[in-house]
NUNUNU-383122 format. One record per residue: residue in three letters; residue number from 1; y, x, z of N, C-alpha, C in turn. Coordinates in Angstrom, 2 decimals, always signed. Atoms other than C-alpha are relative to their C-alpha. Layout:
REC;residuo;num;nnorth;neast;nup;canorth;caeast;caup;cnorth;ceast;cup
REC;ala;NUM;Y;X;Z;Y;X;Z;Y;X;Z $
...
! end
This chain:
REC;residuo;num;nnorth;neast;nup;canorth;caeast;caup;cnorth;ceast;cup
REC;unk;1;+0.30;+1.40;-0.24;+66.83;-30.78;+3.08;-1.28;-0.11;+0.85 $
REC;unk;2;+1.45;+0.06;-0.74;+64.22;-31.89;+5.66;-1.25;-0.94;-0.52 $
REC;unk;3;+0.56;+0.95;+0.62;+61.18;-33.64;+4.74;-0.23;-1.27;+0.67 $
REC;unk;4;+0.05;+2.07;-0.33;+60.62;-37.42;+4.97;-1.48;-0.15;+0.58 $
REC;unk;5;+1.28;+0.68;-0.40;+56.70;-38.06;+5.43;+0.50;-1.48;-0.03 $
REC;unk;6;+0.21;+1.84;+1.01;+56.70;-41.62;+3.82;-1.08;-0.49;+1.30 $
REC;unk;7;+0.84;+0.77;+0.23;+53.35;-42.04;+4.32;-0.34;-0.06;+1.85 $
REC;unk;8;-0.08;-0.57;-1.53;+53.49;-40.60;+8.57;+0.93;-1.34;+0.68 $
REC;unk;9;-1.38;+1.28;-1.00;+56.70;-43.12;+9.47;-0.76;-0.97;-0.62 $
REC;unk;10;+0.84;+1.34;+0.78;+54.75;-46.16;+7.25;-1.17;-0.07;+1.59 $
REC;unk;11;+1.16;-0.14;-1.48;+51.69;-45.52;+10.13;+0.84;-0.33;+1.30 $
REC;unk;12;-0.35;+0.66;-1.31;+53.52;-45.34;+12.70;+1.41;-0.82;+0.08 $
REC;unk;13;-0.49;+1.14;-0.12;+55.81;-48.35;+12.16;-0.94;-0.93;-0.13 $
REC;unk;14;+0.10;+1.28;-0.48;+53.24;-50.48;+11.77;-0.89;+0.23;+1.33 $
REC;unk;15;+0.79;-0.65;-1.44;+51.24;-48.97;+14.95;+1.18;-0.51;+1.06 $
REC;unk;16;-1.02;+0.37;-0.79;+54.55;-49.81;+16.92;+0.12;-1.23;-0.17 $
REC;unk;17;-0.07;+1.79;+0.00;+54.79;-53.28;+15.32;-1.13;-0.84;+0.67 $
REC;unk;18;+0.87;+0.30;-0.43;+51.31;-53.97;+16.52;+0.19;+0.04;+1.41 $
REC;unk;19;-0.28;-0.19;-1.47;+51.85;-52.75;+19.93;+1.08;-0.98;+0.64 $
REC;unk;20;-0.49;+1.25;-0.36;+54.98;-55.06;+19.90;-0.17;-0.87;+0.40 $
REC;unk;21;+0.63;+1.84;+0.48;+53.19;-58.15;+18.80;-0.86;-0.17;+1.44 $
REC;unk;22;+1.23;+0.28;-1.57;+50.28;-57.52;+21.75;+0.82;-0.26;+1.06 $
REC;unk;23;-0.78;+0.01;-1.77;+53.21;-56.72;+24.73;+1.21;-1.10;-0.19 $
REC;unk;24;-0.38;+0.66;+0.11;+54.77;-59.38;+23.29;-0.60;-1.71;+0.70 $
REC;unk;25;+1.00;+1.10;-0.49;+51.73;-62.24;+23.31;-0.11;+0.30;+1.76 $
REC;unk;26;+0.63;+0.04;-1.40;+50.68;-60.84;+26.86;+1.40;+0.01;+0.94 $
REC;unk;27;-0.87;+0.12;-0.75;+54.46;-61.09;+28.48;+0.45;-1.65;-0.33 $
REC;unk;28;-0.49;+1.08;+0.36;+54.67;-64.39;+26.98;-1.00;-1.01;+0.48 $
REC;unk;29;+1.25;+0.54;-0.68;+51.41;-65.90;+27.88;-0.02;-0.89;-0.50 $
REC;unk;30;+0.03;+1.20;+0.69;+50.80;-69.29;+26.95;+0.37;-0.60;-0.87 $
REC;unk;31;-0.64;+0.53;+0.84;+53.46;-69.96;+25.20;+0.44;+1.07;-1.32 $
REC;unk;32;+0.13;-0.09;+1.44;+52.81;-67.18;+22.38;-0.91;-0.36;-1.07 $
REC;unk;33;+0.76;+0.76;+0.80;+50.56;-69.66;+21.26;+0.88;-1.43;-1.05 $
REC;unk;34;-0.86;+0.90;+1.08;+53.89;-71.95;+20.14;-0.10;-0.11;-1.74 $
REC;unk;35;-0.52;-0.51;+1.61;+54.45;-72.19;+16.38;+0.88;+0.32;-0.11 $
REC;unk;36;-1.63;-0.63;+0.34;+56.85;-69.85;+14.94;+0.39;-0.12;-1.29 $
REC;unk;37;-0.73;-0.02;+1.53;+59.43;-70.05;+11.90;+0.85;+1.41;-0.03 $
REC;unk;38;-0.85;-0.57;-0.18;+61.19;-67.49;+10.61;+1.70;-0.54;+0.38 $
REC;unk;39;-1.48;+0.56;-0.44;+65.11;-67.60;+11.66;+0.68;+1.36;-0.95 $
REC;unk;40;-0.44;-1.13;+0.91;+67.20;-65.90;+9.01;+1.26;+0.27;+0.72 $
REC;unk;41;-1.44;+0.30;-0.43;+70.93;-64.89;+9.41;+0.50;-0.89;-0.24 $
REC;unk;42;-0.85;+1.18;-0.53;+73.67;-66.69;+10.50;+0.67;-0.62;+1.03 $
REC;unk;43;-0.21;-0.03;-1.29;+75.62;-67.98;+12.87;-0.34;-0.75;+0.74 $
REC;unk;44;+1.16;+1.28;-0.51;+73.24;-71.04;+13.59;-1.20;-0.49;-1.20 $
REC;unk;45;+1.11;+0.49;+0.90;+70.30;-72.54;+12.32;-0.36;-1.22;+0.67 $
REC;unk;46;+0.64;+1.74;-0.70;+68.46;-76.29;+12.75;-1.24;+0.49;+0.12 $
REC;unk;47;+0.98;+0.14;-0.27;+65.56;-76.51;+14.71;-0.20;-1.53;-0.19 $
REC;unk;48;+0.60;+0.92;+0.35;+63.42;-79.23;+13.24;-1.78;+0.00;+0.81 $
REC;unk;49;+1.39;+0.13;-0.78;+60.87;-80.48;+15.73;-1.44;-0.98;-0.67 $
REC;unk;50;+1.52;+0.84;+0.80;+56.84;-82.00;+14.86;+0.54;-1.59;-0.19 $
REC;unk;51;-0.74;+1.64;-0.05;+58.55;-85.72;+15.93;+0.83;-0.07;-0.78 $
REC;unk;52;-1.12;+0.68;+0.78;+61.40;-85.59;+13.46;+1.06;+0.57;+0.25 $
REC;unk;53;-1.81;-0.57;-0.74;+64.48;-84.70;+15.46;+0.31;+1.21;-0.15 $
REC;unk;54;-0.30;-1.46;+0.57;+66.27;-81.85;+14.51;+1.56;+0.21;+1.08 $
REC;unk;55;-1.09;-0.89;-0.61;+69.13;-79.69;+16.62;+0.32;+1.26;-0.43 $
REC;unk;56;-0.66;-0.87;+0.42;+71.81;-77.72;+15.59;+0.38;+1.29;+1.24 $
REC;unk;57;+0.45;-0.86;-1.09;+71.15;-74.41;+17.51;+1.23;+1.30;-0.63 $
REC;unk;58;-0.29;-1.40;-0.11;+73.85;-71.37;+18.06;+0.01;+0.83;+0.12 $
REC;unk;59;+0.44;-1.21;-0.71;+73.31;-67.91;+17.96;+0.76;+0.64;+1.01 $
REC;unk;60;-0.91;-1.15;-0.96;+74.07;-65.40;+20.67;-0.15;+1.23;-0.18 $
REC;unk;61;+0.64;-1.64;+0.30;+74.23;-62.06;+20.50;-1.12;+0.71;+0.86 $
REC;unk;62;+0.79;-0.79;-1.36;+71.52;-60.32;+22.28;+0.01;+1.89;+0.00 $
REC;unk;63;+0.12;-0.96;+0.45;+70.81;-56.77;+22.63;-0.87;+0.76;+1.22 $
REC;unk;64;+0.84;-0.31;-0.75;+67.99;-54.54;+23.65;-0.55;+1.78;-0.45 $
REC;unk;65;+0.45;-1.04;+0.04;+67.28;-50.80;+23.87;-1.44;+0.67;+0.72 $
REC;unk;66;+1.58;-0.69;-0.73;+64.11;-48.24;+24.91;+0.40;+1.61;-0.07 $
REC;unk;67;-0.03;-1.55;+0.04;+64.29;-44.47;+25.38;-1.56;+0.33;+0.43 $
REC;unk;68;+1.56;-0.41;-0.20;+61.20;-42.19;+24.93;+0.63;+1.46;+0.65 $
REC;unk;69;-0.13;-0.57;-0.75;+61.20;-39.74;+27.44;-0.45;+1.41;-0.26 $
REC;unk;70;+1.36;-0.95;+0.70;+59.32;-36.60;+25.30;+0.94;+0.93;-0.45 $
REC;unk;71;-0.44;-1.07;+1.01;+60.15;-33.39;+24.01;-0.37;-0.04;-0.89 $
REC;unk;72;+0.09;+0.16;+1.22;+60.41;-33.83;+20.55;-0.85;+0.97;-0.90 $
REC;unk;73;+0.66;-1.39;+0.89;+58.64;-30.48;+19.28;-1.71;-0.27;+0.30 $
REC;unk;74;+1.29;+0.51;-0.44;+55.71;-31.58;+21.26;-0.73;-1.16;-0.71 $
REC;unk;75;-0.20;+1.09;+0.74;+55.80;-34.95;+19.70;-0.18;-0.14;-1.12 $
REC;unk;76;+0.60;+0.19;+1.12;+55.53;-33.98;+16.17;-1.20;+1.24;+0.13 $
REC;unk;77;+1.01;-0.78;-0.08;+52.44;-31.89;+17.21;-1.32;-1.10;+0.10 $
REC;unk;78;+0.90;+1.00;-0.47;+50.83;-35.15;+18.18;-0.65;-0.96;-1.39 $
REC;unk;79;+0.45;+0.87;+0.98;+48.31;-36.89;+16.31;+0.19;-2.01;+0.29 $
REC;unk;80;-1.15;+1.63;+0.07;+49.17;-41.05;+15.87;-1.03;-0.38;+1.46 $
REC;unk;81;+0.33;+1.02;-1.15;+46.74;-42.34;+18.87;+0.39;+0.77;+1.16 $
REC;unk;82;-0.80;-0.81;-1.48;+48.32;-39.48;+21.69;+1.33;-0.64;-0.24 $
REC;unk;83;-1.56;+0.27;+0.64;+51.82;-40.36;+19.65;+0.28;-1.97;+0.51 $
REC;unk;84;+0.18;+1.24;-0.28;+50.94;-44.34;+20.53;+0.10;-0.16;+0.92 $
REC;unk;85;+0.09;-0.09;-1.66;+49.88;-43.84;+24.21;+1.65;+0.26;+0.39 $
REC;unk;86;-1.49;-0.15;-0.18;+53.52;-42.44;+24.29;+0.86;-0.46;+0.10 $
REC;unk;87;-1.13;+0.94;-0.18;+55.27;-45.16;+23.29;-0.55;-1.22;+0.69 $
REC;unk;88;+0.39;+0.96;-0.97;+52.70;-47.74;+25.21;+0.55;+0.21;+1.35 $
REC;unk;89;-0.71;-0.87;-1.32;+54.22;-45.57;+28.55;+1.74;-1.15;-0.64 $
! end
């Protein structure tokens, strides 16, 4: 059986979520200053605006991939802020 490292993938998921959130705000610019709700499943949800009015909103499917470009042996040699730069690339 191979080992897990818990506490190694815990780090660097939220090191990746962070990095998200930033290349997120800075591709979004202005407007990741909106207010956000969560949106659970489903195959629609109501958006309820500050004025009152509310719209019945459909989902679509979206879908979005990334490939990391690295030799993997190398990769778990790396400590988490070389291992970061990696996936900022």
């Amino acid at each position: 059986m191979l080992p897990d490292y818990p506490h190694t993938k815990q780090l660097l998921a939220e090191a990746f979520h962070e990095r998200m959130c930033a290349a997120s705000k800075r591709r979004l610019g202005v407007c990741s200053q909106m207010k956000r709700s969560r949106l659970h499943e489903g195959a629609r949800c109501i958006l309820t605006r500050d004025d009152g009015t509310a719209e019945v909103i459909e989902m679509k499917h979206l879908r979005a991939s990334a490939e990391v470009e690295h030799d993997v042996r190398e990769m778990e040699k790396l400590d988490p802020e070389k291992f970061i730069k990696i996936l900022d690339n």
